[in-house]
C-alpha positions as CSV (number, residue, x, y, z in Angstrom):
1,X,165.4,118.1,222.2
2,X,166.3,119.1,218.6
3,X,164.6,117.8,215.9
4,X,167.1,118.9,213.1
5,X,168.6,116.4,210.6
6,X,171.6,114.7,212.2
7,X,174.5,113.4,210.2
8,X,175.4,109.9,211.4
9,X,179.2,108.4,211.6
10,X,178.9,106.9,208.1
11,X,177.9,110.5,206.3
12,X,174.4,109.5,206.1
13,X,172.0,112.4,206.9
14,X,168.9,111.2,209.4
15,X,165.9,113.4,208.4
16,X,164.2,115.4,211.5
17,X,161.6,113.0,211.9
18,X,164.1,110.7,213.5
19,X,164.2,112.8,216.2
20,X,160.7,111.8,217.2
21,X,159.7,109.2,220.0
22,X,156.5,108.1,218.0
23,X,158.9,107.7,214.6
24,X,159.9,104.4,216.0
25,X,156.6,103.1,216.8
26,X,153.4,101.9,214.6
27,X,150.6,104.3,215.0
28,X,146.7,102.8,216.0
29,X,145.5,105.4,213.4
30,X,145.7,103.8,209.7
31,X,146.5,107.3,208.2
32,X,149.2,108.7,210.8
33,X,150.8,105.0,210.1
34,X,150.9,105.2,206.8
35,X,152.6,108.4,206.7
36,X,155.2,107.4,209.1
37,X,156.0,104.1,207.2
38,X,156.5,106.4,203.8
39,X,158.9,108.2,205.7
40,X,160.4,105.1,207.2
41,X,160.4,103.6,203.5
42,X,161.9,107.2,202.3
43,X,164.3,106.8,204.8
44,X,165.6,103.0,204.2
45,X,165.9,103.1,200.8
46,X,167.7,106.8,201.2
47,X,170.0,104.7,203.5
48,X,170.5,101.4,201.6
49,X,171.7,103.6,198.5
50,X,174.2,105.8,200.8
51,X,175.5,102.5,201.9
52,X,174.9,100.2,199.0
53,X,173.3,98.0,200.9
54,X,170.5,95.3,199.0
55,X,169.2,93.1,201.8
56,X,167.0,93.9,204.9
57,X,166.2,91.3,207.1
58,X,163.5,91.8,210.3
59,X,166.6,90.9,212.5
60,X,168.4,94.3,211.2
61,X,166.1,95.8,213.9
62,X,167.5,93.8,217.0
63,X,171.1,93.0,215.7
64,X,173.6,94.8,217.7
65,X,176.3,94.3,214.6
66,X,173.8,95.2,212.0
67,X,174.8,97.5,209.2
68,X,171.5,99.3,210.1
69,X,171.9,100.0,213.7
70,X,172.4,103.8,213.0
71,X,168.7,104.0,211.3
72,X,166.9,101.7,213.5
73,X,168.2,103.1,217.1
74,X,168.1,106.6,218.2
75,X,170.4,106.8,221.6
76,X,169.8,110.3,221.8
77,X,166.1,109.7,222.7
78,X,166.3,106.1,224.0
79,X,164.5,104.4,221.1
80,X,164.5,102.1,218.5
81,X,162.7,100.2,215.7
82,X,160.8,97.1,217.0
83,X,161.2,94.2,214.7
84,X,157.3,93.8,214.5
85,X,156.9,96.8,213.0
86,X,160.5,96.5,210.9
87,X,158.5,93.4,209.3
88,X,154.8,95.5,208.7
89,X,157.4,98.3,207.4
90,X,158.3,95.3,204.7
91,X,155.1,94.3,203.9
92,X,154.2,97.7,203.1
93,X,157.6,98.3,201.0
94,X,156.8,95.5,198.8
95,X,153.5,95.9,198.1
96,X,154.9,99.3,197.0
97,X,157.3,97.4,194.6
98,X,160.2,99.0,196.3
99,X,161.2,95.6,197.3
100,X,160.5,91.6,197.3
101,X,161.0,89.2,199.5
102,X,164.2,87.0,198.6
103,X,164.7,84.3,199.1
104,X,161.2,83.8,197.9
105,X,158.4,82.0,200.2
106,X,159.4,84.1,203.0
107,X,158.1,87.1,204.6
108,X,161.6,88.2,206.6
109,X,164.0,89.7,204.3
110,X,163.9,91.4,201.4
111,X,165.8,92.7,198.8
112,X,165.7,96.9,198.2
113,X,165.2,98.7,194.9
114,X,166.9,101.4,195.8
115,X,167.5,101.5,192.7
116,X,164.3,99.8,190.7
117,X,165.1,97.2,188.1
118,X,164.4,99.2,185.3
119,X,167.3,101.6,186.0
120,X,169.6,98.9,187.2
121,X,168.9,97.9,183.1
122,X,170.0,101.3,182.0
123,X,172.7,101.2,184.7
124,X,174.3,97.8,183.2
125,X,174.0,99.1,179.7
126,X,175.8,102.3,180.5
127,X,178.6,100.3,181.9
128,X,178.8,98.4,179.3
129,X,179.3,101.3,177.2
130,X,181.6,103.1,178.9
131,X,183.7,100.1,179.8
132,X,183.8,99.2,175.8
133,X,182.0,96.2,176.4
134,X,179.1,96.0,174.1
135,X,179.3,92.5,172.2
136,X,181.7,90.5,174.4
137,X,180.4,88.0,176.4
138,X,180.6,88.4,180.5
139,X,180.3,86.2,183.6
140,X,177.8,87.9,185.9
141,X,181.2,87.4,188.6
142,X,182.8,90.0,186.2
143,X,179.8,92.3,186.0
144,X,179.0,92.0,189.9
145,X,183.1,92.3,190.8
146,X,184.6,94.0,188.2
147,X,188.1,94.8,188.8
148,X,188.0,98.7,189.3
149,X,184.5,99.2,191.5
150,X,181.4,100.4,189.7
151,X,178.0,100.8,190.5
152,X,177.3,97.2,189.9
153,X,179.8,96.0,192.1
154,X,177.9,93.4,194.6
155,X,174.6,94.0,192.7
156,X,172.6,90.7,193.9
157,X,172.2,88.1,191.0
158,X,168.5,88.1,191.3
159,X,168.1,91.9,190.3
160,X,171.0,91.0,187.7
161,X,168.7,89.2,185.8
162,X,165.7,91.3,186.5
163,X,168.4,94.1,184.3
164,X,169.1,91.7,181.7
165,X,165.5,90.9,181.6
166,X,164.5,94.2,180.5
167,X,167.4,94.6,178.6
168,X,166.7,91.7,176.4
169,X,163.3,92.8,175.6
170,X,164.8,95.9,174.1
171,X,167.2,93.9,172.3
172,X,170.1,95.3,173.9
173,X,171.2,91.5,176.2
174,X,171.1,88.2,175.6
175,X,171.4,85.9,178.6
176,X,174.3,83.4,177.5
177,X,174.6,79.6,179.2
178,X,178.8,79.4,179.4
179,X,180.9,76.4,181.5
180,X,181.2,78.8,184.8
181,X,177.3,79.5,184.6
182,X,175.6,82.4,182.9
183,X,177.1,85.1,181.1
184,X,175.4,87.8,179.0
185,X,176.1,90.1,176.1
186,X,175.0,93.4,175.8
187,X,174.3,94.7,172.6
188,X,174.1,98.9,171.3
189,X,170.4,97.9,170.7
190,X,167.8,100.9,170.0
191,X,166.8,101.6,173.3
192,X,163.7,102.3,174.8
């Protein structure tokens, strides 16, 4: 059995450690798990970002149709990731702040910061920038499905705010109530 990285269909590379049987299981010893559940954290978010992919739900470990089925199942050696420990592997990644659980008041699915919310806010502002729209108002639609793609396209409202959050207390956004919804402008502001 090899236990080099392995490429999957999608370009993604899966690190060696997938390659092991006891990868896909918890571990009775506190310390061993908690190594493997950084490297299963290291690996989803690694994942999520090669696939711009925001939401992880327990059920990605069962679902036969689920974008994750190439992480959570290794054929070669006949194993995959049990949803029990998918949902201890959540726990962990939020009280990491690598994730929270949305919708809120539930303990299944979470949205990934692949990406934390911080740098989505720098992301946002860059794009605002560079698309010469500093000072105009926009719909979160047009910012979330711009036209040509960018790397907000299909960012999830809730870490939308989070960005303009932060952005605001910088002065550089101000969240803006408009007939279709919300809206924000984005401002040159002084930065950090």
């Amino acid at each position: 059995m090899s236990f080099s990285p392995l490429a999957t269909p999608t370009g993604f590379l899966l690190p060696s450690v997938h390659s092991a049987p006891p990868f896909f299981t918890q571990q009775p010893h506190p310390g061993t798990n908690a190594t493997v559940q950084d490297h299963w954290i290291t690996l989803i978010l690694g994942y999520a970002r090669h696939r711009k992919l925001f939401v992880l739900r327990v059920e990605d470990a069962e679902a036969t149709d689920s974008e994750w089925l190439e992480v959570f199942r290794n054929e070669r050696i006949n194993r995959k990731l049990l949803p029990s420990y998918l949902f201890s592997i959540l726990a962990t990644m939020v009280s990491k702040n690598v994730a929270i659980y949305e919708p809120p008041g539930q303990t299944r699915s979470v949205l990934l910061y692949w990406r934390l919310p911080e740098e989505w806010a720098e992301v946002l502002h860059q794009w605002a920038i560079s698309t010469g729209q500093l000072n105009t108002i926009l719909t979160f639609y047009e910012i979330t499905d711009p036209p040509i793609p960018s790397p907000l396209s299909n960012i999830p409202v809730t870490l939308l705010r989070k960005a303009i959050a932060i952005l605001a207390k910088t002065g550089r956004s101000q969240l803006i109530t408009i007939a279709d919804g919300e809206g924000v402008r984005l401002f040159q502001g002084t930065g950090k």
